[in-house]
DSSP file (Angstrom, degrees, kcal/mol; ACC not computed):
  #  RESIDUE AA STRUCTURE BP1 BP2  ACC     N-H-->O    O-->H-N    N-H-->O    O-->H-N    TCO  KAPPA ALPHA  PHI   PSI    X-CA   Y-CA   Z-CA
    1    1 A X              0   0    0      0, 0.0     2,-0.4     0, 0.0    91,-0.0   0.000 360.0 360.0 360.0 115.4  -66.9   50.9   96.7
    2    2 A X        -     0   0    0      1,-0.1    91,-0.1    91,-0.0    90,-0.0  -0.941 360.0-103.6-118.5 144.3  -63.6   50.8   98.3
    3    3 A X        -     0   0    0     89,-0.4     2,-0.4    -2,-0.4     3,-0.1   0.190  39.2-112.4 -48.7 153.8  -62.8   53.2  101.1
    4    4 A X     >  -     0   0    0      1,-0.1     4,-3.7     2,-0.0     3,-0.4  -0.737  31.3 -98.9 -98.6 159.5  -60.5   56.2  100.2
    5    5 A X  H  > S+     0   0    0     -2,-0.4     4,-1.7     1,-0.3     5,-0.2   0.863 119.6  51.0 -40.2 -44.0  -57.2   56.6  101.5
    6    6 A X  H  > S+     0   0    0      2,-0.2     4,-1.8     3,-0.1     5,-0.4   0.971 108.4  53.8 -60.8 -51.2  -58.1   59.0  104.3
    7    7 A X  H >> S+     0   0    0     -3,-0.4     4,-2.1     1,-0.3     3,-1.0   0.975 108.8  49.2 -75.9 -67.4  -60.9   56.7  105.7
    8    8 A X  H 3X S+     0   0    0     -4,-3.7     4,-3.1     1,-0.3    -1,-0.3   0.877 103.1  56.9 -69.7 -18.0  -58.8   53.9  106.0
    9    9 A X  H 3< S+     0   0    0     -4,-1.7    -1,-0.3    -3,-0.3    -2,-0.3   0.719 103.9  55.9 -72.7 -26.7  -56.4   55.4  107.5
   10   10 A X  H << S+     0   0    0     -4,-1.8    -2,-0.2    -3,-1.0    -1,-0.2   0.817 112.4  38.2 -21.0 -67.5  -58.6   56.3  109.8
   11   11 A X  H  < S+     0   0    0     -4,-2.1    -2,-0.2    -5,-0.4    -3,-0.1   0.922  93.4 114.4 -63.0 -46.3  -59.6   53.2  110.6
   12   12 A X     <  +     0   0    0     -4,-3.1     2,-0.3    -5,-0.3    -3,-0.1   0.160  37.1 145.6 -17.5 127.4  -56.1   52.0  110.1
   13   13 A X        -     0   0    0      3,-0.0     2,-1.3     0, 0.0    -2,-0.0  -0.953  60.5 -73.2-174.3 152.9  -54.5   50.6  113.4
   14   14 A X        -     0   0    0     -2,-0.3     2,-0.3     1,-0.1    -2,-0.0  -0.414  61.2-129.7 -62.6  97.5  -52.1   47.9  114.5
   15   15 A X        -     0   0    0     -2,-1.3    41,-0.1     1,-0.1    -1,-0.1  -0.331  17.3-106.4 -77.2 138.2  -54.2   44.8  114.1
   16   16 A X        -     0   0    0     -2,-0.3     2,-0.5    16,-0.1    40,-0.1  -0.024  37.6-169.0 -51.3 128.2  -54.5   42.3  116.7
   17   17 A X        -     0   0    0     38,-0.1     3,-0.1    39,-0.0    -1,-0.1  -0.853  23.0-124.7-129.1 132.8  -52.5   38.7  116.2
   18   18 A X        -     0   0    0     -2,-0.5     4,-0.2     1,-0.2     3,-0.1  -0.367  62.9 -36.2 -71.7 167.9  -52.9   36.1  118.0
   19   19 A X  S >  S-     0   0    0      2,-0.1     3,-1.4    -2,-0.1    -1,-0.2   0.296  74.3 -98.4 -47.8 166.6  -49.7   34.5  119.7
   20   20 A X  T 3  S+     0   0    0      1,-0.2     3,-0.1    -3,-0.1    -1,-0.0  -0.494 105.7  23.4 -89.5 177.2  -46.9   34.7  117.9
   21   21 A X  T 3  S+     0   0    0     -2,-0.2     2,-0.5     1,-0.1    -1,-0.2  -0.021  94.3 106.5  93.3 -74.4  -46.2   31.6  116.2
   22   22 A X    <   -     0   0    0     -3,-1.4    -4,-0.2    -4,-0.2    -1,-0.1  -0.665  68.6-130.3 -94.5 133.6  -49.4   30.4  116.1
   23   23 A X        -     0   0    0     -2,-0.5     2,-0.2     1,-0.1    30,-0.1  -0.547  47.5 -89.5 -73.7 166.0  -51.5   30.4  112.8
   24   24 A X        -     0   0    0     28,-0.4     2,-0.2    -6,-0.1    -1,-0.1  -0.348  46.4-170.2 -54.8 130.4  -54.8   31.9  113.4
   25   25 A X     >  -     0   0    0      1,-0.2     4,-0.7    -2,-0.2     3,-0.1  -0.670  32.6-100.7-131.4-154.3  -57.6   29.9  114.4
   26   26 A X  H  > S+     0   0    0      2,-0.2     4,-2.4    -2,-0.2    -1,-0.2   0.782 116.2  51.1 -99.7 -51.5  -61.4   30.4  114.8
   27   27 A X  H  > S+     0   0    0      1,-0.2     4,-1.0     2,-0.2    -1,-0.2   0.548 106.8  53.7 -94.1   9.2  -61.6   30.9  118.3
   28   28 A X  H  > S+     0   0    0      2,-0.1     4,-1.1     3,-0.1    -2,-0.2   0.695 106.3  61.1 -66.0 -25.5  -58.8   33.7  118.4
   29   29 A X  H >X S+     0   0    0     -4,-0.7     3,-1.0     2,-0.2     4,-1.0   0.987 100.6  44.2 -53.7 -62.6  -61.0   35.2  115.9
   30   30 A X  H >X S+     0   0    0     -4,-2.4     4,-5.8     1,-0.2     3,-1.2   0.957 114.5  54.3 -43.7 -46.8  -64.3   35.6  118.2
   31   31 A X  H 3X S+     0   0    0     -4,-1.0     4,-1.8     1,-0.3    -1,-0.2   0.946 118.4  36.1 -60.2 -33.5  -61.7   37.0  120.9
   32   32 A X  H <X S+     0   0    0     -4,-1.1     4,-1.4    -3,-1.0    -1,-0.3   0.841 119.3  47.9 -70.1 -38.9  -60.7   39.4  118.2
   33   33 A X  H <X S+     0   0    0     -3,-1.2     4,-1.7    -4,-1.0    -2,-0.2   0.822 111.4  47.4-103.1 -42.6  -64.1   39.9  116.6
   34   34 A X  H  X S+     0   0    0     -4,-5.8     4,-2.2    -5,-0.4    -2,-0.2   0.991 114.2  57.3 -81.2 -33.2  -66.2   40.6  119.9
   35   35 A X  H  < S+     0   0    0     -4,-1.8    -2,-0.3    -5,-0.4    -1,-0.3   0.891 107.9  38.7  10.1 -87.7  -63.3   42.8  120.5
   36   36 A X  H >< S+     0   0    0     -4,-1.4     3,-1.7     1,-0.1    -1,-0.2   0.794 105.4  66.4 -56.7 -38.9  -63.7   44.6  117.6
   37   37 A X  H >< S+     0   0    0     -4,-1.7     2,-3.4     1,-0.2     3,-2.6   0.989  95.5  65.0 -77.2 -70.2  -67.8   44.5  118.0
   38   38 A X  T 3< S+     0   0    0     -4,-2.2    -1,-0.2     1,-0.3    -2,-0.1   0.442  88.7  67.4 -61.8  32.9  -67.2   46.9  121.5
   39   39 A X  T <  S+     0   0    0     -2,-3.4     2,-0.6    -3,-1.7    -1,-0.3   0.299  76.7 101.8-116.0  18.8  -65.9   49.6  119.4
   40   40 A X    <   -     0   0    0     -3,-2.6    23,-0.1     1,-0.1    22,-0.1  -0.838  61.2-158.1-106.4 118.7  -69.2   50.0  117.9
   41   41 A X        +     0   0    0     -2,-0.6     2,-0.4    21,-0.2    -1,-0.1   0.519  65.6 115.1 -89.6 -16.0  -71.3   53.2  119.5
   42   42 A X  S    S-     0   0    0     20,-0.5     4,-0.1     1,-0.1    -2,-0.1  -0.630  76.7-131.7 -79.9 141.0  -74.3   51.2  118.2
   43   43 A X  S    S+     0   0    0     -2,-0.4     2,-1.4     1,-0.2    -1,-0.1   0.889 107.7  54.6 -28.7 -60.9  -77.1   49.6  120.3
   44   44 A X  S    S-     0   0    0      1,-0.1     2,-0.7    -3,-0.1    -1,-0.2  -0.396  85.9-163.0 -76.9 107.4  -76.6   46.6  118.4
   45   45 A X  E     +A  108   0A   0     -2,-1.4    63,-2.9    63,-0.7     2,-0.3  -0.637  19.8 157.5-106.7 147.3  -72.9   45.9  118.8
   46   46 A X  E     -A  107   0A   0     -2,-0.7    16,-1.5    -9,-0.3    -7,-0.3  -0.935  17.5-161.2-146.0 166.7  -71.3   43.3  116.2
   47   47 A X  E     -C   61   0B   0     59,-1.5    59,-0.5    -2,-0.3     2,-0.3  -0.767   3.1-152.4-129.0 170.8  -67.7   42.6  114.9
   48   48 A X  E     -C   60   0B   0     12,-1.0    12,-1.6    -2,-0.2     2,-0.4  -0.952   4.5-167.9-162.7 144.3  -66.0   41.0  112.1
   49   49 A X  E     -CD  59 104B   0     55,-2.4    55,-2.7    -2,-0.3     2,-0.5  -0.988   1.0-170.0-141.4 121.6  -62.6   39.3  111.4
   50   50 A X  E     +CD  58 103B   0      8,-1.4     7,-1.8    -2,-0.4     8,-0.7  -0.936  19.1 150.9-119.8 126.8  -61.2   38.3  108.3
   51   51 A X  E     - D   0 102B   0     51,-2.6    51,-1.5    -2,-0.5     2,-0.3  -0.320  18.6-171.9-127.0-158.6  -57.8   36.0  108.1
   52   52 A X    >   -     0   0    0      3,-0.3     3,-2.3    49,-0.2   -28,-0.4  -0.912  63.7 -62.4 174.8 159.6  -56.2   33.3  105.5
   53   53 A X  T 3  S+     0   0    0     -2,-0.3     3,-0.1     1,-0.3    -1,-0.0   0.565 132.8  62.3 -58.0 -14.7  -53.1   31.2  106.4
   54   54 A X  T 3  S-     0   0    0      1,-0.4    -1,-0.3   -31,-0.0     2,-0.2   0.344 113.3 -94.9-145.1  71.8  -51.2   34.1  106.6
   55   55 A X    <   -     0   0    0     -3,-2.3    -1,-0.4   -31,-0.0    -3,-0.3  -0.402  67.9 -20.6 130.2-165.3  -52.9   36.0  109.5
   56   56 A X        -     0   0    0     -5,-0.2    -5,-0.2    -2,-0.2     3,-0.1  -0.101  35.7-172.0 -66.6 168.4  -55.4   38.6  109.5
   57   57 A X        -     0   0    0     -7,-1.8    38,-0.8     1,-0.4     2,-0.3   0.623  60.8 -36.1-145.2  -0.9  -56.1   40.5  107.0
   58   58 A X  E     -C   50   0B   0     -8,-0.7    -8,-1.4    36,-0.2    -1,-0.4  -0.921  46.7-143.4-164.6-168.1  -58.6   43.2  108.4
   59   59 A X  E     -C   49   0B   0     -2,-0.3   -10,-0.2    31,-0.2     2,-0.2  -0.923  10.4-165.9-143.3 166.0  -61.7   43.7  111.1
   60   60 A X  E     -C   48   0B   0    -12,-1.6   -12,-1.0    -2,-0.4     2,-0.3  -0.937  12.3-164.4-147.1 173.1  -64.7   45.6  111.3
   61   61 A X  E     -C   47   0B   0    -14,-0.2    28,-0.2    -2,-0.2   -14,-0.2  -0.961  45.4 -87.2-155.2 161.0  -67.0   46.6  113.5
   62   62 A X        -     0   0    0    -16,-1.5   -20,-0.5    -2,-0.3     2,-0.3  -0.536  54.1-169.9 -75.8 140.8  -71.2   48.2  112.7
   63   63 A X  B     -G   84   0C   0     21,-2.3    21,-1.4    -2,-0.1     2,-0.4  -0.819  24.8-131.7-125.5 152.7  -70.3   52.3  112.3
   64   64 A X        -     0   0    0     -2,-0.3    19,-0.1    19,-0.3     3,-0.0  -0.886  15.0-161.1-106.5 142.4  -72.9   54.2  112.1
   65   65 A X  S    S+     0   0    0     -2,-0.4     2,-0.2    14,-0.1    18,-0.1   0.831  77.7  52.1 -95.7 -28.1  -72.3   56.8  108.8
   66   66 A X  S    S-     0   0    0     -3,-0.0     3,-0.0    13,-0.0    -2,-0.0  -0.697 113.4 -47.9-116.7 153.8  -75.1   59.5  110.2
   67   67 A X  S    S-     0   0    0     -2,-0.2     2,-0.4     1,-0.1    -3,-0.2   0.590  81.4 -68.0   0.0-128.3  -75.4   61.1  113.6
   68   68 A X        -     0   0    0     -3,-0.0     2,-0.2   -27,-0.0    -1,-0.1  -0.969  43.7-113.8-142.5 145.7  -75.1   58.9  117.0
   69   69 A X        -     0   0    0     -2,-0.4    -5,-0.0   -28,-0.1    -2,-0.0  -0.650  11.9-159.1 -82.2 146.2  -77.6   56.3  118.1
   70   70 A X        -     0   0    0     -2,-0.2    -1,-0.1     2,-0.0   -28,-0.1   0.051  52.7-110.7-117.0  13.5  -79.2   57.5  121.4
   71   71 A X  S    S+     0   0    0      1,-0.2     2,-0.2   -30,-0.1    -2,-0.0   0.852  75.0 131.0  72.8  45.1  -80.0   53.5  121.5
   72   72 A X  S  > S-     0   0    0      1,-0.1     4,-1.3     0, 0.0    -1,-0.2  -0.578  81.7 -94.8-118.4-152.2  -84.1   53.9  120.9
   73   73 A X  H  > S+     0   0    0      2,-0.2     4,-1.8    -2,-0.2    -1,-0.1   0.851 123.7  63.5 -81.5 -21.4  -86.3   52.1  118.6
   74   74 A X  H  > S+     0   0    0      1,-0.2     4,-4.4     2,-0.2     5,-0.2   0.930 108.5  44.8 -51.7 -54.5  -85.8   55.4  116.0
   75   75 A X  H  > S+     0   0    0      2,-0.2     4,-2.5     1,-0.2    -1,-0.2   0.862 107.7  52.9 -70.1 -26.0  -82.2   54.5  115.9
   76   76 A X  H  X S+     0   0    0     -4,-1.3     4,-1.9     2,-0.2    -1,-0.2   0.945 115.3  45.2 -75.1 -34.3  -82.7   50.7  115.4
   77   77 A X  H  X S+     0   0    0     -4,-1.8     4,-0.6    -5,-0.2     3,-0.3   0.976 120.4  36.1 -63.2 -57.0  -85.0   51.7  112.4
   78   78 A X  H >X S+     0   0    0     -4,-4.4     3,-2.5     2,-0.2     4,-1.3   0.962 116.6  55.1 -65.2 -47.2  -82.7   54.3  110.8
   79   79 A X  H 3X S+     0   0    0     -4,-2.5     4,-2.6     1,-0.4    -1,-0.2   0.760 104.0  60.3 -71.2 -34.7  -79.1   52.0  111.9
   80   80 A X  H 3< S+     0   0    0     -4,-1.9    -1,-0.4    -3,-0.3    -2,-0.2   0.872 118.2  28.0 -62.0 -25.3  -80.8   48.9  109.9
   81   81 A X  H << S+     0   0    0     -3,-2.5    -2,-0.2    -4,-0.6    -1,-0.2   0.775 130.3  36.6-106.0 -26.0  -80.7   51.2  106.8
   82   82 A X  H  < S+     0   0    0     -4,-1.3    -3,-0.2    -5,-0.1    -2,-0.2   0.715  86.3  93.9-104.9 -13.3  -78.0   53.2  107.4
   83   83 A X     <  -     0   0    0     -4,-2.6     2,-0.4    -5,-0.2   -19,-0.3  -0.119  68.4-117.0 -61.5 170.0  -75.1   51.5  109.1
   84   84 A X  B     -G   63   0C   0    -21,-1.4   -21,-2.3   -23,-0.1     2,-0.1  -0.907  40.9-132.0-121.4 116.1  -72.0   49.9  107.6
   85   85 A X     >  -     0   0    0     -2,-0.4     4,-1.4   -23,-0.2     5,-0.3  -0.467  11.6-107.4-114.4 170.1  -72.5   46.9  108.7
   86   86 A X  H  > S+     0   0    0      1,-0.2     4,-2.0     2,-0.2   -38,-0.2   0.864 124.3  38.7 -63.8 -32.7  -69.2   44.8  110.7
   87   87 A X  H >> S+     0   0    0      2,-0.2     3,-2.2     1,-0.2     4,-1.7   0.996 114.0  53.8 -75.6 -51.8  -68.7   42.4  107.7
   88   88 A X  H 3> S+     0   0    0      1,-0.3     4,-2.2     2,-0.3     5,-0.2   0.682 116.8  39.6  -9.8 -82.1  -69.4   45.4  105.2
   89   89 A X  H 3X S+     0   0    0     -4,-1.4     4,-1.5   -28,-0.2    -1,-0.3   0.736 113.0  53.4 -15.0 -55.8  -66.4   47.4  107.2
   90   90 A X  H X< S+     0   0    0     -3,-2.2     3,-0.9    -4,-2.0     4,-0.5   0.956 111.0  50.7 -85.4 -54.7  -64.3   44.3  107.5
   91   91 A X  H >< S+     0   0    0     -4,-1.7     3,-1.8     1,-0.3    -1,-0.2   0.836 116.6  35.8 -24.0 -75.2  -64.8   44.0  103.5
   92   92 A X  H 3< S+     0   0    0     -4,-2.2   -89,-0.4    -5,-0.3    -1,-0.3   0.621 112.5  60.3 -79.0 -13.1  -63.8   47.4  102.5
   93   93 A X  T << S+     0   0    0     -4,-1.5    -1,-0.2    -3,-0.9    -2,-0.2   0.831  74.3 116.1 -64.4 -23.8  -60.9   47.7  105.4
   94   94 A X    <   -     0   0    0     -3,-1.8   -36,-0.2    -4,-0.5     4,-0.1  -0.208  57.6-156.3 -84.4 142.7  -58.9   44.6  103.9
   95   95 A X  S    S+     0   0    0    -38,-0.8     2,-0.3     2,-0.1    -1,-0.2   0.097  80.5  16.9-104.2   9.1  -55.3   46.0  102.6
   96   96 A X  S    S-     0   0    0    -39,-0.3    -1,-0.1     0, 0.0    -2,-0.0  -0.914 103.7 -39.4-178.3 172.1  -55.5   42.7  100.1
   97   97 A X        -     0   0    0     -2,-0.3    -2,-0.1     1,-0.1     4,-0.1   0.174  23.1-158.2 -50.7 125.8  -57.8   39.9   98.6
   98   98 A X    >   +     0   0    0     -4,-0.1     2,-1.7     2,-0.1     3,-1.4   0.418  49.9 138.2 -63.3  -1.4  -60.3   38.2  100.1
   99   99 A X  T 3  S-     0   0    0      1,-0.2    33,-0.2    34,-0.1    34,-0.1  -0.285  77.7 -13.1 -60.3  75.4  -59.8   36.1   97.9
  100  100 A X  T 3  S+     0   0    0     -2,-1.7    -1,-0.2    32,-0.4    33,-0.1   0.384 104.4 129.1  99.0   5.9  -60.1   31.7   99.9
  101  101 A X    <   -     0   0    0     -3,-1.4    33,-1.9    33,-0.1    34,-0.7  -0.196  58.2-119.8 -73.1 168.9  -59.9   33.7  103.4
  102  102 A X  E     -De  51 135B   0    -51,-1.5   -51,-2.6    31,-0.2     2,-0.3  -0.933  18.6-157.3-121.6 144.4  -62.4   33.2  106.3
  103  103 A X  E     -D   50   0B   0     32,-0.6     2,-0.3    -2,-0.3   -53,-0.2  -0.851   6.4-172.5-109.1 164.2  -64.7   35.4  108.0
  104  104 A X  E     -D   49   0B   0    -55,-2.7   -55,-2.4    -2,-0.3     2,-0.4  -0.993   1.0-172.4-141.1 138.5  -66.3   35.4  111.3
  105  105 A X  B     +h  138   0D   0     32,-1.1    34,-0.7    -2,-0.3     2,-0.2  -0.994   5.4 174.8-138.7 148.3  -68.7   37.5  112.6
  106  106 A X        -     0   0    0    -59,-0.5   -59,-1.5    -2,-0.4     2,-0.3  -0.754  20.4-145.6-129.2 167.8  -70.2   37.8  116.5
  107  107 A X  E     -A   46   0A   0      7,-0.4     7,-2.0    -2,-0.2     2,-0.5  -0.972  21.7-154.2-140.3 142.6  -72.8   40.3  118.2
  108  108 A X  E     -AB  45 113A   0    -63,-2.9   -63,-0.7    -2,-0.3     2,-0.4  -0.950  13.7-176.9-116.7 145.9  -71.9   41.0  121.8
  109  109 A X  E >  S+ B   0 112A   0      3,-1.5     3,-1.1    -2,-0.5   -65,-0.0  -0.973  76.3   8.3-134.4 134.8  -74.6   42.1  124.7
  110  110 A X  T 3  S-     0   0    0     -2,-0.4    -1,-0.1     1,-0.3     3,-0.1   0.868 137.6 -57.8  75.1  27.6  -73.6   42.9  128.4
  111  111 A X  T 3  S+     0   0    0      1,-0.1    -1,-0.3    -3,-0.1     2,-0.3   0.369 116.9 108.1  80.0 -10.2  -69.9   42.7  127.2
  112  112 A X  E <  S-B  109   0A   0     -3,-1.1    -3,-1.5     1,-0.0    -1,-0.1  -0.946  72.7-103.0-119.5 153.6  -70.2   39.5  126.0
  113  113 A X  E     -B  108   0A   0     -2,-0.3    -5,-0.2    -5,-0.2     2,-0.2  -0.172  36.9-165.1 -46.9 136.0  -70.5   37.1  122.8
  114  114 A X        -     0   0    0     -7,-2.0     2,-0.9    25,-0.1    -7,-0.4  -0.812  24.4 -99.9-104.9 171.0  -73.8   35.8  121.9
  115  115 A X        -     0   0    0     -2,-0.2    25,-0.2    -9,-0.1    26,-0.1  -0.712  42.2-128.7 -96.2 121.0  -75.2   33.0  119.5
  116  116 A X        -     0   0    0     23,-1.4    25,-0.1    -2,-0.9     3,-0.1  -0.099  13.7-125.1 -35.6 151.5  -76.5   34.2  116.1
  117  117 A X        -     0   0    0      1,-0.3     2,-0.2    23,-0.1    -1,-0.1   0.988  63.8 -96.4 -49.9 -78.7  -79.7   33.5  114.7
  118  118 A X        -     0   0    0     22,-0.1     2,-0.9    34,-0.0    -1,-0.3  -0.889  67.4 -33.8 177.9-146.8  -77.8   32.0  111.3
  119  119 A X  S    S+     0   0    0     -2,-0.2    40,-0.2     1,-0.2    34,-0.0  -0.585  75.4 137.6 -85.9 117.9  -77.1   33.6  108.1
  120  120 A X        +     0   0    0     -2,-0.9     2,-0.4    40,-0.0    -1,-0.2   0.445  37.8 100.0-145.7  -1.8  -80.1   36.0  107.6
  121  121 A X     >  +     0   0    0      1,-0.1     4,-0.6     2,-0.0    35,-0.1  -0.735  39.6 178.1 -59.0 110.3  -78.1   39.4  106.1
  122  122 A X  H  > S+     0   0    0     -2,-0.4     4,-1.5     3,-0.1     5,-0.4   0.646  84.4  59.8 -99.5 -19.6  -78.6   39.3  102.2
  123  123 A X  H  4 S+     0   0    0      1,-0.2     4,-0.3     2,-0.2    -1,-0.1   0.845 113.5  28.7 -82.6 -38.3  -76.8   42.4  102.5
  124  124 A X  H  > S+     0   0    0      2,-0.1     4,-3.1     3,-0.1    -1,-0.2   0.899 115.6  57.0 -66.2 -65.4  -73.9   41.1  104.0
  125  125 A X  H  < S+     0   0    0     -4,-0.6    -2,-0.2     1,-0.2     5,-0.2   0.900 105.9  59.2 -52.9 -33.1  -74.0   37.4  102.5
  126  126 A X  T >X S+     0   0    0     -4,-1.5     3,-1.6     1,-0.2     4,-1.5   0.926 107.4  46.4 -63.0 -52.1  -74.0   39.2   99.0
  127  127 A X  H >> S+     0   0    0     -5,-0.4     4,-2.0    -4,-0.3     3,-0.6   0.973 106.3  50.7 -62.1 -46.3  -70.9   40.8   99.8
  128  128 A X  H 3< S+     0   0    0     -4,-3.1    -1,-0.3     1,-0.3    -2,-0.2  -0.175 111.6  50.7-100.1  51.8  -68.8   38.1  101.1
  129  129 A X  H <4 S+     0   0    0     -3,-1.6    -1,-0.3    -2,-0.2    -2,-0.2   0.153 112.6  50.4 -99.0 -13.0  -69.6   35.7   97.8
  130  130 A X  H << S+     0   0    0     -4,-1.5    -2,-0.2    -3,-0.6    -3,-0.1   0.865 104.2  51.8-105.3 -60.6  -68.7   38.6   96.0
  131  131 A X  S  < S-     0   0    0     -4,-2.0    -1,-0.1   -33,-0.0    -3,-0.1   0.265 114.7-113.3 -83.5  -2.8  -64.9   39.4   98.0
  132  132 A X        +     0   0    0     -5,-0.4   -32,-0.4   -33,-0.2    17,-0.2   0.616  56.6 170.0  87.6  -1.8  -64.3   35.6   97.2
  133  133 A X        -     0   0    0    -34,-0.1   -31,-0.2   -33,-0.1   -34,-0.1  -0.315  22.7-158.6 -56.6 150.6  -64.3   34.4  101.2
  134  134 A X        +     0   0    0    -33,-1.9    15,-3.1   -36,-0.1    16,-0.3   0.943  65.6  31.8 -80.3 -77.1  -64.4   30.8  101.4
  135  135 A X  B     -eF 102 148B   0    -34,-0.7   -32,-0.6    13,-0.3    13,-0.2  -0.158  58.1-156.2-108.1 162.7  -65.8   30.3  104.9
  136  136 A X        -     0   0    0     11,-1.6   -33,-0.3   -34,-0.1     2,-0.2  -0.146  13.1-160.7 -99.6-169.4  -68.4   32.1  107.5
  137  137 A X        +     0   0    0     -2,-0.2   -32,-1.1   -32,-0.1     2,-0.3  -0.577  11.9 173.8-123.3 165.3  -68.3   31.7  110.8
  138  138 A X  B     -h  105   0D   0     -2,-0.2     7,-2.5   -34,-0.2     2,-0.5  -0.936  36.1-117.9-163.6 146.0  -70.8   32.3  113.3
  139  139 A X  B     +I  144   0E   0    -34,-0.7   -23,-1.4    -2,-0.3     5,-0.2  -0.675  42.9 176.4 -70.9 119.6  -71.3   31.8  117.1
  140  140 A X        -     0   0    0      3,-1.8   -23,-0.1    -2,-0.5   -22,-0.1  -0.451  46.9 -96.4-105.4-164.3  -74.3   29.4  117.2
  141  141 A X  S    S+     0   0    0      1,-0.2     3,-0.1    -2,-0.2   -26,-0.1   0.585 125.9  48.1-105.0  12.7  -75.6   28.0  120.6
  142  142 A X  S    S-     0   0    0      1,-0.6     2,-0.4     0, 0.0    -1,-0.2   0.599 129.8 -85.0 -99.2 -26.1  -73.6   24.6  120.3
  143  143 A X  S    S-     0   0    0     -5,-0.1    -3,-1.8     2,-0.0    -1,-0.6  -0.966  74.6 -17.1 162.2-154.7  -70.4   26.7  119.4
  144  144 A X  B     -I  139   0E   0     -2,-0.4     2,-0.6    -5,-0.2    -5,-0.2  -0.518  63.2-157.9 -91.2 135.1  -68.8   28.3  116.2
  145  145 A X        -     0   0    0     -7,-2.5     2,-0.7    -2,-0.2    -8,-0.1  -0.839   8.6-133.8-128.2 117.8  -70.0   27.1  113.0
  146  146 A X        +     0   0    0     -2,-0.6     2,-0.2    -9,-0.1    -9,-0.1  -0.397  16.6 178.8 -64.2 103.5  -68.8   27.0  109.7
  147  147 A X        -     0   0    0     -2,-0.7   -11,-1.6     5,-0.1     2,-0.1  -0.665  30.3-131.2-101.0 145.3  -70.5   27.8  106.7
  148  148 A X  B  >  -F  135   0B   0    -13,-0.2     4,-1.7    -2,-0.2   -13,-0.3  -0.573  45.4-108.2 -83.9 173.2  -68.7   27.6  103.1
  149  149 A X  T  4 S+     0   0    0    -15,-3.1     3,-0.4     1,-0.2     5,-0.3   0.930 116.5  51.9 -77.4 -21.9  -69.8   31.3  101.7
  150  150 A X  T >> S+     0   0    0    -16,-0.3     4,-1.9     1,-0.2     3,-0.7   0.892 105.8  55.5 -69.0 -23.7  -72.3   29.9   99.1
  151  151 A X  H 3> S+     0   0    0      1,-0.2     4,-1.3     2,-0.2    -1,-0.2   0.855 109.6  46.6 -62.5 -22.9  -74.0   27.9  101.7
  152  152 A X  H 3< S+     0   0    0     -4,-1.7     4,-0.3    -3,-0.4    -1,-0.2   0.142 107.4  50.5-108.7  15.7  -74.5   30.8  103.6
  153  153 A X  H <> S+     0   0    0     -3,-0.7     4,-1.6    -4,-0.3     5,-0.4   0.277 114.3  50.5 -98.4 -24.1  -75.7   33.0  101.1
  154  154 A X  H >X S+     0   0    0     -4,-1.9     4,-2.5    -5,-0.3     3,-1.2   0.840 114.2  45.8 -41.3 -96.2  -78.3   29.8  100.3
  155  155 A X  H 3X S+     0   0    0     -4,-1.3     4,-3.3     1,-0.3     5,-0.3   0.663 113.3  46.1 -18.0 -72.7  -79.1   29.8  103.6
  156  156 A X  H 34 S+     0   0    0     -4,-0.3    -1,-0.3     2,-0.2    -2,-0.2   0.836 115.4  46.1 -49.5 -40.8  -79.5   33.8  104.0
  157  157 A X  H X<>S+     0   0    0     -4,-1.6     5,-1.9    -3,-1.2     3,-1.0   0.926 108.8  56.9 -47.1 -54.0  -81.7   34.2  100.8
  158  158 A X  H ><5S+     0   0    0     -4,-2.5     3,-2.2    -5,-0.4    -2,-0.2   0.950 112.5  50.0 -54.3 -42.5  -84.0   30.9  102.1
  159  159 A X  T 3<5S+     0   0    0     -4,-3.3    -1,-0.2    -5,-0.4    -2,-0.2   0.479 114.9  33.4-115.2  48.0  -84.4   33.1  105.1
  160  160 A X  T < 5S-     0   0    0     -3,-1.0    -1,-0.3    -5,-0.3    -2,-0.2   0.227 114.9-115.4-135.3  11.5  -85.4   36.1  103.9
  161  161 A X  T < 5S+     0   0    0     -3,-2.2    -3,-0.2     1,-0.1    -4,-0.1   0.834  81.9 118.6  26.2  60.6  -87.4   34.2  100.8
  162  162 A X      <       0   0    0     -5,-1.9    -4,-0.3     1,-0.1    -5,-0.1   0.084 360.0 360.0-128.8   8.6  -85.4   35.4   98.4
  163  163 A X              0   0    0     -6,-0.5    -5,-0.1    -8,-0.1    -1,-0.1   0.283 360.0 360.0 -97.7 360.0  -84.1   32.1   97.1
């Protein structure tokens, strides 16, 4: 499912570069991706950046598709099922191939980045073996870590015992 023109254009916006110059690197991403994650009117607020050697190539951030979270446990039950989730967004924003690019994705509380669990999204992981991405990332609680994307669709199935 790729967005239609109206919907991306929506979304559509002068995307953020790190200086200029400088190729992109992992931890301009997070600044970019928790960024991104506080445009998100959901409880749970997350981001996503996807780049390649030459730049970005789109963001996302979790949208909710149905009404507004009023941030209680009703909304965390409907938002798991019904949200777009950041990578999801970041997927269907990108204006060319995913194709040997890296993604990163972060969840922010109290305005700031926190460490992921690890890869545990089948919903997600599915998607970005699928869109070609070479790499994860993910904030972990020794720093940002890189997964190639079939390890981290291993890794998400094994913890969801689906592998």
């Amino acid at each position: 499912m790729r967005l239609s023109e109206a919907k991306r254009l929506r979304f559509a916006r002068a995307l953020p570069t790190p200086d200029a110059g400088h190729r992109m690197t992992p931890n301009a991403a997070l600044a970019i991706a928790a960024d991104e994650a506080r445009r998100s009117t959901c409880r749970s607020q997350r981001g996503a950046v996807a780049w390649d050697h030459d730049g970005l190539i789109s963001v996302g951030w979790n949208l909710l598709t149905i009404g507004a979270c009023d941030q209680s446990d009703r909304c965390k039950a409907q938002c798991s099922r019904t949200a777009i989730h950041a990578e999801q967004l970041c997927i269907l924003a990108a204006n060319r191939s995913l194709a040997g690019a890296s993604m990163l994705h972060v969840k922010i509380v109290a305005d700031a980045p926190v460490p992921s669990r690890g890869p545990t999204c089948w919903q997600c992981s599915k998607l970005i073996l699928a869109a070609g991405l070479s790499w994860m990332y993910l904030l972990q609680e020794t720093g940002l870590r890189a997964y190639t994307a079939e390890t981290f669709h291993q890794l998400t199935l094994d913890a969801n015992a689906l592998g």
